[in-house]
C-alpha positions as CSV (number, residue, x, y, z in Angstrom):
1,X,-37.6,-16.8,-38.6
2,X,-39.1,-16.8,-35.1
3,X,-35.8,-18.9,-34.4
4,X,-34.0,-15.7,-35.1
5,X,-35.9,-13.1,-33.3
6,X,-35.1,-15.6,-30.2
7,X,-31.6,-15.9,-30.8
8,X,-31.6,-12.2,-31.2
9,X,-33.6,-11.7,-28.3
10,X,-31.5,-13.6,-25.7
11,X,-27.7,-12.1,-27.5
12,X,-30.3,-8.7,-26.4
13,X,-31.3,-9.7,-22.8
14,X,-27.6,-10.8,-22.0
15,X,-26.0,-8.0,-23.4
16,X,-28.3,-5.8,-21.2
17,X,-27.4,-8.2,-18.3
18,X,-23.8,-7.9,-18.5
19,X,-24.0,-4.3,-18.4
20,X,-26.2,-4.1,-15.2
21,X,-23.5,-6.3,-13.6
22,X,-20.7,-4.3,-14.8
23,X,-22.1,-1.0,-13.6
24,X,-22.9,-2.5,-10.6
25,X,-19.4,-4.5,-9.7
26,X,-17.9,-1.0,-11.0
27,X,-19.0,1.3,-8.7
28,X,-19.1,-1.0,-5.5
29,X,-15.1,-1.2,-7.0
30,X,-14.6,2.3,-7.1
31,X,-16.4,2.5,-3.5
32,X,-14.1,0.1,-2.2
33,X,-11.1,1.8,-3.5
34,X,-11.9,5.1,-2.3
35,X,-12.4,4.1,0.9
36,X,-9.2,2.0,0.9
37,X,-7.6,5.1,-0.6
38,X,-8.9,7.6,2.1
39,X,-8.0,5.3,5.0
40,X,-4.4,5.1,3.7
41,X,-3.9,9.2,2.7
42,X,-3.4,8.6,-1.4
43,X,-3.0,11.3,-3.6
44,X,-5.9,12.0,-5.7
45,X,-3.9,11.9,-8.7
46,X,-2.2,8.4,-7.7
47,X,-6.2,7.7,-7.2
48,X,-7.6,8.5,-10.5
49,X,-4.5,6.9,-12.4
50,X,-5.4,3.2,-10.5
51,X,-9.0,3.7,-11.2
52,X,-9.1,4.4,-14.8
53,X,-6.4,1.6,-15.6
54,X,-8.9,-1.1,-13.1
55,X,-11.7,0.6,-15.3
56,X,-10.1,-0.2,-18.5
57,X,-9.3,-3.8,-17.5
58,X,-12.7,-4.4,-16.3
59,X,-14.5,-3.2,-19.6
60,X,-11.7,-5.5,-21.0
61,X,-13.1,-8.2,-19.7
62,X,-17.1,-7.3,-20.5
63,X,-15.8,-6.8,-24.0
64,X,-14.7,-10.1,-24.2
65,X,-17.9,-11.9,-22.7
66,X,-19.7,-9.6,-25.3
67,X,-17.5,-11.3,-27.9
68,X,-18.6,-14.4,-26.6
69,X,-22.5,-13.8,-26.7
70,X,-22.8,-11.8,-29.8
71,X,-21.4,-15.3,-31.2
72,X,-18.0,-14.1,-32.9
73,X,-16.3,-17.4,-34.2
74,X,-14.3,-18.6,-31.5
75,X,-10.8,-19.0,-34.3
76,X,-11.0,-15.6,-35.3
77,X,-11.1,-14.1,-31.3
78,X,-8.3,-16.5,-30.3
79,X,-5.9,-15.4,-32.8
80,X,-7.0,-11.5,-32.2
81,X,-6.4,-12.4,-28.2
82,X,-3.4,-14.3,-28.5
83,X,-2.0,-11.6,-30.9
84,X,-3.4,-9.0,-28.2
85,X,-1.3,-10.6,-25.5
86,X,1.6,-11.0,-27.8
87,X,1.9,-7.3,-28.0
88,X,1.4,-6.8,-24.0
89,X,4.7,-9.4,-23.8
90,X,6.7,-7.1,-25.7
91,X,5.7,-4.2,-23.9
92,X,6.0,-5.8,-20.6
93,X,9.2,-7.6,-21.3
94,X,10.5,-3.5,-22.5
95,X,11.6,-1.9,-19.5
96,X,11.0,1.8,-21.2
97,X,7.7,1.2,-22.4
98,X,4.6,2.9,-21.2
99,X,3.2,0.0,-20.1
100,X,6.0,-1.0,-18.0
101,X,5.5,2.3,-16.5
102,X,1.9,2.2,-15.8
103,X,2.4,-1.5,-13.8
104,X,4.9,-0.1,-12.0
105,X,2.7,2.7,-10.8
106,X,0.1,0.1,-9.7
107,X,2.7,-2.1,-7.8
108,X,4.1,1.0,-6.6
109,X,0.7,2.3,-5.2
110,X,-0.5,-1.2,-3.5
111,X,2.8,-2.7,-2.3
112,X,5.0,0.1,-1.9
113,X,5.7,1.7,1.2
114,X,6.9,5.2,0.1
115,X,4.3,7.5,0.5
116,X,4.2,11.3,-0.8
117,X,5.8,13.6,1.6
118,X,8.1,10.7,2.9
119,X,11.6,11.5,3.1
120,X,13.7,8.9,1.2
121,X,17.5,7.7,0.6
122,X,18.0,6.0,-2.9
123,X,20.7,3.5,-2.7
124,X,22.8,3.8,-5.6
125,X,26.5,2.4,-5.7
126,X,27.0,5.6,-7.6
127,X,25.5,7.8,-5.9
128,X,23.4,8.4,-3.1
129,X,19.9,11.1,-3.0
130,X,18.2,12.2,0.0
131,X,15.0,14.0,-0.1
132,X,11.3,14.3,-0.2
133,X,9.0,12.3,-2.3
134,X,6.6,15.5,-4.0
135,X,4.6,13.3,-6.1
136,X,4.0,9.9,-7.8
137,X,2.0,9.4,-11.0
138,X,0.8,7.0,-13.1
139,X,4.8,7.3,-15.0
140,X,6.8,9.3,-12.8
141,X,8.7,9.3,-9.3
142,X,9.3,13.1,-8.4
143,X,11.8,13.6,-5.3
144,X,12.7,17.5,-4.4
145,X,16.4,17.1,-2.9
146,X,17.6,19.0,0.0
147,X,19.8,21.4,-2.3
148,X,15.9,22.0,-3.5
149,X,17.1,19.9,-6.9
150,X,13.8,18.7,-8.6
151,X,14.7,15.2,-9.6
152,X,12.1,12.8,-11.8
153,X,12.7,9.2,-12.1
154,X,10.9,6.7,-13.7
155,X,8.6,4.3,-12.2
156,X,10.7,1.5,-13.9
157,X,13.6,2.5,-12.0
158,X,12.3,3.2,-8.7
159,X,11.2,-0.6,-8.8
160,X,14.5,-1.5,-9.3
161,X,16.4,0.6,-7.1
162,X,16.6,0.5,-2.8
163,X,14.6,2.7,-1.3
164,X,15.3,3.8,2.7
165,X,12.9,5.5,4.3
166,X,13.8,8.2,6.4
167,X,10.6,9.9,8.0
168,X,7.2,9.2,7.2
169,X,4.9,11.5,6.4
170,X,3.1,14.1,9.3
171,X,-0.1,12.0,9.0
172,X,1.2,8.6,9.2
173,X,3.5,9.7,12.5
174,X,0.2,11.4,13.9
175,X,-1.6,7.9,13.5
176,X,1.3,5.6,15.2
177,X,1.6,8.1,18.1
178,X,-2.4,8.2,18.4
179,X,-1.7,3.9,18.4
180,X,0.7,3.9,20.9
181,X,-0.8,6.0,23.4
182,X,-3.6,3.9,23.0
């Protein structure tokens, strides 16, 4: 009986543990990313869109060490994870799916140059559009054309299609001439 109340008692204490750390390591996460954010001009939107899916992934991963202390047999969560990441495969592997999507918009927002307010070329063989980048969200490319056509494209697609960059945006030239006379 006293046995019990000590197992209890510890599953308790490292519960409450895990949860300190996580509220901790999440906000010095979103402080970092803000500031990273700020210092490179994002879009509020693009912001909030990165930080809720790091948000979801990180209370992901407490979920899972939760699994682990509240002692749920170790089969059972295998074959619920690796059915779990069978589904993500699929949805990865699918180049329309919402998932697909929402990666994109992450790669997009850390290792994409294309900033909002940029003028871009898309290299098509079929075709070629010229105009301004007006917004990027967590699913969506939005590029206002110089005919003032309001064209959408999917994140997907921008990933796999050229991008030229034609300007930058008014803050990004202020900053390299603010360099260079430097």
């Amino acid at each position: 009986m006293i046995d019990n109340y000590w197992i209890l008692y510890k599953e308790i204490l490292f519960t409450v543990v895990l949860i300190a750390i996580a509220i901790t390591f999440r906000l010095y996460l979103r402080r970092f990313l803000t500031a990273f954010m700020d210092k490179n001009s994002i879009d509020p939107n693009r912001k909030k869109i990165i930080l809720n899916i790091l948000y979801i992934f990180l209370y992901s991963i407490v979920a899972i060490i939760l699994f682990v202390i509240w002692g749920v047999n170790l089969k059972e969560f295998t074959l619920f994870i690796s059915s779990i990441l069978a589904v993500l495969g699929v949805a990865f592997v699918a180049q329309w799916s919402v998932l697909s999507n929402l990666t994109s918009s992450v790669i997009l927002f850390f290792y994409h140059p294309v900033r909002i307010g940029d003028r871009v070329r898309i290299l098509d063989k079929d075709f070629q559009l010229i105009g301004e980048v007006v917004d990027l969200t967590g699913f969506f490319f939005f590029i206002k054309t110089d005919e003032g056509e309001n064209i959408t494209f999917s994140n997907t697609i921008i990933l796999q299609k050229g991008i030229e960059i034609i300007t930058k945006t008014k803050e990004e030239s202020d900053l390299e001439k603010e360099i260079e006379e430097e």
